[in-house]
C-alpha positions in Angstrom: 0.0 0.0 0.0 0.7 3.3 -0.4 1.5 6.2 1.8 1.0 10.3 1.3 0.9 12.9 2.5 -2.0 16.1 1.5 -2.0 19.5 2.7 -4.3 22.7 1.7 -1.6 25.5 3.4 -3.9 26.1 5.9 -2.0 29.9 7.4 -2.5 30.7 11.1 -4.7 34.1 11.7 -3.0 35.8 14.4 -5.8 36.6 17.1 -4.1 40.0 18.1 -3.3 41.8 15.1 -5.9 40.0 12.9 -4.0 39.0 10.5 -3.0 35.5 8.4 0.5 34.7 8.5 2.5 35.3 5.6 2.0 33.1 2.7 5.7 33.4 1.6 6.4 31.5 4.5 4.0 28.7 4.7 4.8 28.4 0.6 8.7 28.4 1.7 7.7 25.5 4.4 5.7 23.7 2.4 8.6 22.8 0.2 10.9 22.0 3.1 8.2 19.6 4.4 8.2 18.1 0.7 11.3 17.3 0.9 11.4 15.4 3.9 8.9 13.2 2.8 10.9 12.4 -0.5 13.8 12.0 2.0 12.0 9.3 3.9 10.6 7.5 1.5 6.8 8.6 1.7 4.8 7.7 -2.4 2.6 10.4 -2.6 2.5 14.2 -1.7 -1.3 15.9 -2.6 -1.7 19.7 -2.5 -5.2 21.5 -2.5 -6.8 24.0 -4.3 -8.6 27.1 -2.4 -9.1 30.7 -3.0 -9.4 32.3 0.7 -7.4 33.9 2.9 -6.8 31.0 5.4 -4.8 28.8 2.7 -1.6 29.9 1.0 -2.1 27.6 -2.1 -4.8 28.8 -5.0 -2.6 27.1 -7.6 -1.2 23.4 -6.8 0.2 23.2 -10.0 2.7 25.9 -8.9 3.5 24.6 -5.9 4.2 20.6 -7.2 6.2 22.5 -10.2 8.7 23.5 -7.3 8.3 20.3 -5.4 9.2 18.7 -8.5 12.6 20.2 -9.0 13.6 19.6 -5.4 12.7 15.9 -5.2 13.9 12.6 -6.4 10.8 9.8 -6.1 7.9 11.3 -4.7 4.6 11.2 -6.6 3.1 14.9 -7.0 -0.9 15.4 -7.3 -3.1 17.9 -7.0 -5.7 17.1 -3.6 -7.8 18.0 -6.0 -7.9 20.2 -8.7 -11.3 22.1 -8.6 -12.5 20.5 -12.1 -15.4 22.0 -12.6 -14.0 25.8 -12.2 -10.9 25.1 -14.0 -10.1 24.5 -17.8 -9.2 20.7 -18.9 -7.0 22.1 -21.6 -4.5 24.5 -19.1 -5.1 21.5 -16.4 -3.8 18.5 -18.6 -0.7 21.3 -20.1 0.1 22.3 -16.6 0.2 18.8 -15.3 1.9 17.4 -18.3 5.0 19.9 -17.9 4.9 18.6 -14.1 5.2 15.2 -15.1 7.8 15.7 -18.0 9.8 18.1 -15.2 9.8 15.0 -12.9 10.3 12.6 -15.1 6.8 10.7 -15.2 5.4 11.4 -11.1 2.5 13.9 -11.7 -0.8 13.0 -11.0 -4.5 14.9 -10.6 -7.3 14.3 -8.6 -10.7 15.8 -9.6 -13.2 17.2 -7.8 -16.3 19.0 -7.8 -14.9 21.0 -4.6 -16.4 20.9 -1.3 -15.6 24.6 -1.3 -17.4 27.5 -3.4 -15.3 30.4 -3.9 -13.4 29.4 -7.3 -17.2 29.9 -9.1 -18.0 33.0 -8.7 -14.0 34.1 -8.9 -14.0 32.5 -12.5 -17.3 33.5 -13.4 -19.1 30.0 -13.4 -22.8 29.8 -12.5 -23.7 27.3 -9.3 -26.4 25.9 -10.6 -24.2 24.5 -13.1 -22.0 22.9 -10.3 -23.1 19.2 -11.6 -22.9 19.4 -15.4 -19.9 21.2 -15.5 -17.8 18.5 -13.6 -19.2 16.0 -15.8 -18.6 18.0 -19.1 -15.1 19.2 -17.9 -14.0 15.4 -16.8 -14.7 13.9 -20.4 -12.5 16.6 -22.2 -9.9 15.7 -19.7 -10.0 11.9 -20.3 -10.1 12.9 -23.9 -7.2 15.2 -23.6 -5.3 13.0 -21.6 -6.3 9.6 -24.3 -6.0 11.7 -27.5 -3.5 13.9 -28.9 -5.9 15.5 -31.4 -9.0 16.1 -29.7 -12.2 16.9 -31.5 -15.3 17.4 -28.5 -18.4 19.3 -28.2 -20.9 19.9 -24.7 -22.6 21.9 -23.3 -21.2 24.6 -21.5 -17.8 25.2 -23.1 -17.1 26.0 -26.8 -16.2 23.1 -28.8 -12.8 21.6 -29.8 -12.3 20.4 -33.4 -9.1 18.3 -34.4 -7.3 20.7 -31.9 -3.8 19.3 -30.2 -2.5 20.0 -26.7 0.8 20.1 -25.7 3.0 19.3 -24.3 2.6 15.3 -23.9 2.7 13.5 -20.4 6.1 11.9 -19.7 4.3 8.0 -20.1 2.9 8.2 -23.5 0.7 11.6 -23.0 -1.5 9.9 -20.3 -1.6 10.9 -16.5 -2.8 9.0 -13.5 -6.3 10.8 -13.2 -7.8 10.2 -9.8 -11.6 11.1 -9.6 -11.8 12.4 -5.2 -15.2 11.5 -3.9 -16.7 13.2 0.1 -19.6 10.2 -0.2 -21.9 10.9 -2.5 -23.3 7.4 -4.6 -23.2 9.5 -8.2 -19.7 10.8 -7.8 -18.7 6.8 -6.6 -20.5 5.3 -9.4 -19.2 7.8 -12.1 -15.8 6.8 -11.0 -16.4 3.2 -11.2 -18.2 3.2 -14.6 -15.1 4.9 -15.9 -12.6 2.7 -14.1 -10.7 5.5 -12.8 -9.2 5.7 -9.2 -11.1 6.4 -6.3 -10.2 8.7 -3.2 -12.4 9.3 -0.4 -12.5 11.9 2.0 -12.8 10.5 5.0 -12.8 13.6 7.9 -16.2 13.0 9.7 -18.3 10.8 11.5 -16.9 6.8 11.7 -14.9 5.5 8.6 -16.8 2.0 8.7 -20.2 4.0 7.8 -18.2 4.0 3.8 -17.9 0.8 3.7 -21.1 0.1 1.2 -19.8 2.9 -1.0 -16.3 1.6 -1.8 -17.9 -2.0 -1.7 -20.7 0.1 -4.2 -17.7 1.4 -6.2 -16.0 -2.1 -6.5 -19.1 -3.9 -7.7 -19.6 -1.1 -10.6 -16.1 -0.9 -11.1 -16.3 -4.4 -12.0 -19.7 -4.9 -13.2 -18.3 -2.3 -15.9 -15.9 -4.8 -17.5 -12.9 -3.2 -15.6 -9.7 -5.7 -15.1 -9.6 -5.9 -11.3 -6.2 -6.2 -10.9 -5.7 -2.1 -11.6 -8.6 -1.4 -9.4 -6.9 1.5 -7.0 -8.6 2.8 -3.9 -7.5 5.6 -1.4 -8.6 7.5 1.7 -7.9 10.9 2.7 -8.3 11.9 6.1 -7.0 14.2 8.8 -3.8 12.8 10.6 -1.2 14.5 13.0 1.4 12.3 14.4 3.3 12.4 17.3 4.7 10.3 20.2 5.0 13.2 22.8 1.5 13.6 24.4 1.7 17.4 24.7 1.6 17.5 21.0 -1.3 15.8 20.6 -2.9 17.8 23.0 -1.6 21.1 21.3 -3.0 20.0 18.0 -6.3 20.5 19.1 -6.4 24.1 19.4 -5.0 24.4 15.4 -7.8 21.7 14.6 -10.1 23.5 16.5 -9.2 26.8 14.6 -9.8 25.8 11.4 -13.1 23.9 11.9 -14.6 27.2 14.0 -13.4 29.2 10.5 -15.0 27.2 8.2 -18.1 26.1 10.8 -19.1 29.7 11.0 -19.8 30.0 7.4 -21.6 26.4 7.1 -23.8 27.1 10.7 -21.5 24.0 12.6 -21.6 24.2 16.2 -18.3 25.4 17.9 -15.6 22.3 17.9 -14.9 20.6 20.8 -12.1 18.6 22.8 -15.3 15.8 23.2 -15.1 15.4 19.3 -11.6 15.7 18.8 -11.2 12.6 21.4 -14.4 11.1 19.6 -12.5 11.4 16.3 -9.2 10.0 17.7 -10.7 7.2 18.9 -10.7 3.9 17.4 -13.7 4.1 15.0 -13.7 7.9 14.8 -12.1 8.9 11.5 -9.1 11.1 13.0 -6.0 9.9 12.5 -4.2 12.2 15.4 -2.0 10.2 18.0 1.0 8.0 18.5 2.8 6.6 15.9 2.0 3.1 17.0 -2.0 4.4 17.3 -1.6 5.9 13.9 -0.6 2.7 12.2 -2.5 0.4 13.7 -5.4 2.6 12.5 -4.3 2.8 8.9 -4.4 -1.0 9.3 -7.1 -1.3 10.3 -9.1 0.5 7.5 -6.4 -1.1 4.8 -8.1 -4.5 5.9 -11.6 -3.1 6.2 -11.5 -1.1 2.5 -8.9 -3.4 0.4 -7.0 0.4 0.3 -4.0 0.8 -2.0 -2.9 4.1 -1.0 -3.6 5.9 2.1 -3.3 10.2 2.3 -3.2 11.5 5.9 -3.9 15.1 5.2 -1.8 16.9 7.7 -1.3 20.4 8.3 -4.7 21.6 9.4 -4.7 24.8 11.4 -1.4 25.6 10.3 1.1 23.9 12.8 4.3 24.7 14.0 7.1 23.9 11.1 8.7 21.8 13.3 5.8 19.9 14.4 4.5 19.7 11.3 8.3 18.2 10.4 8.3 15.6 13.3 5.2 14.4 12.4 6.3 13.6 8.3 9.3 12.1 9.7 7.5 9.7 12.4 4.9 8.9 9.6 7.9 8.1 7.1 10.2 6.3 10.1 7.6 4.7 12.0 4.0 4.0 10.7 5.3 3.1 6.5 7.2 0.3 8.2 4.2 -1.2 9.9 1.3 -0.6 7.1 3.0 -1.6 3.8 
């Protein structure tokens, strides 16, 4: 199995002067903590897409572009590209010069976004939200399948014999993951097109999606899809460290960011009883020890038949070196006892 790491570059807001923290710094981390995972051996490293002023990162591509020229091995995707505000054409180019700048280790998840802001910013209509993933998703397979692409829809003007450039390192095509939060449509649309599924699993108890990615398998086959390159995933919150206090301190930045976004979704404040809820073993937190940690990751490899795991990891905007103790425990410690 694989393991990765995902991060949105969540900044701190400083409570006193009321302001984020600087953006060239978290950036300027980020890539340190890149690094570190290439240096210890960690598969995957997924960056997000948002356009607020709590996250650093409104363009992965930039960011893996960068990550790409300071690492050896790591693979580099987007966690997720917002497909439905974005452009297939610029998406597959940008992620094509990744790859050929790495020699062959970009990758893209897709999304319909759980966040809102990139519509209105590019000037896309919400009540659209539905068609123009779908529309947006088959010009990207066909971009990524075809050199010369002739396509029509909807929504977006139509190609005709057009080419895009430049080509993917492995023959033009990229690994194209399509990210799912649980709804049966998004699963079943995956399956049916026997691409890879990743799940966001950051709520509630992680054995409640067990019928969806037994759903997803059952299409995914059903389809006429050969089973043995069937490739499922999780993504779910995950801090790890061995020192108590840490763990302890972690709740205040995961309590930060879930009070910033709650407000604007009506959630009730966060508290310490759901953060020990969620750390416990069937709550879908992946915050502890590194021995709790793994055995955890086990435990839902068995449960899920998982091929890649993403512990997304920097939520509330931790300390650098926490946040660098914690990719090197999960590299050291946990890969070791879950591959």
């Amino acid at each position: 199995m694989e393991l990765g790491i995902g991060m949105f570059g969540d900044v701190a807001l400083d409570t006193k002067t009321g302001k984020y923290r600087d953006a060239s710094v978290k950036l300027n981390e980020i890539l340190e903590q890149v690094k570190l995972m290439d240096q210890v051996g960690l598969d995957v490293f997924a960056m997000g897409e948002h356009h607020r002023a709590d996250y650093a990162v409104s363009s992965p591509e930039i960011l893996l572009a960068a990550a790409a020229s300071i690492t050896d091995n790591i693979k580099l995707a987007s966690g997720v590209t917002v497909l439905s505000s974005s452009e297939p054409v610029k998406v597959y180019e940008d992620f094509s010069m990744i790859d050929l700048i790495s020699k062959g280790r970009a990758e893209i998840f897709v999304g319909r976004g759980s966040f809102i802001e990139s519509f209105p910013l590019y000037g896309y209509d919400l009540s659209d939200y539905n068609q123009l993933f779908e529309e947006k998703l088959d010009l990207l397979l066909k971009i990524n399948n075809e050199e010369n692409v002739s396509w029509s829809g909807i929504l977006r003007r139509p190609m005709e014999n057009q080419t895009v450039y430049p080509r993917a390192f492995n023959n033009g095509v990229l690994p194209i993951w399509v990210a799912v939060g649980g709804t049966p449509e998004s699963v079943l649309r995956a399956a049916k097109l026997g691409l890879p599924l990743i799940v966001a699993i950051i709520g509630g108890m992680p054995r409640q999606f067990k019928n969806l990615i037994e759903f997803y398998k059952q299409e995914y086959l059903r389809a006429g899809h050969d089973e043995s390159k069937m490739q499922i995933a999780i993504h779910s919150h995950t801090f790890v460290s061995d020192d108590q206090k840490d763990i302890d301190q972690y709740f205040f930045n995961y309590k930060s960011q879930m009070d910033r976004i709650g407000r604007t979704r009506g959630w009730a404040p966060y508290s310490k009883d759901q953060y020990e809820g969620g750390r416990s073993k069937d709550g879908a937190l992946f915050i502890g020890s590194s021995n709790e940690v793994a055995d955890k990751i086990n435990e839902m490899k068995e449960l899920f038949g998982l091929t890649r795991f993403i512990g997304h990891m920097d939520v509330g905007d931790p300390a650098h070196d926490v946040m660098m103790n914690s990719i090197q425990l999960f590299g050291d410690k946990i890969a070791t006892q879950v591959r």
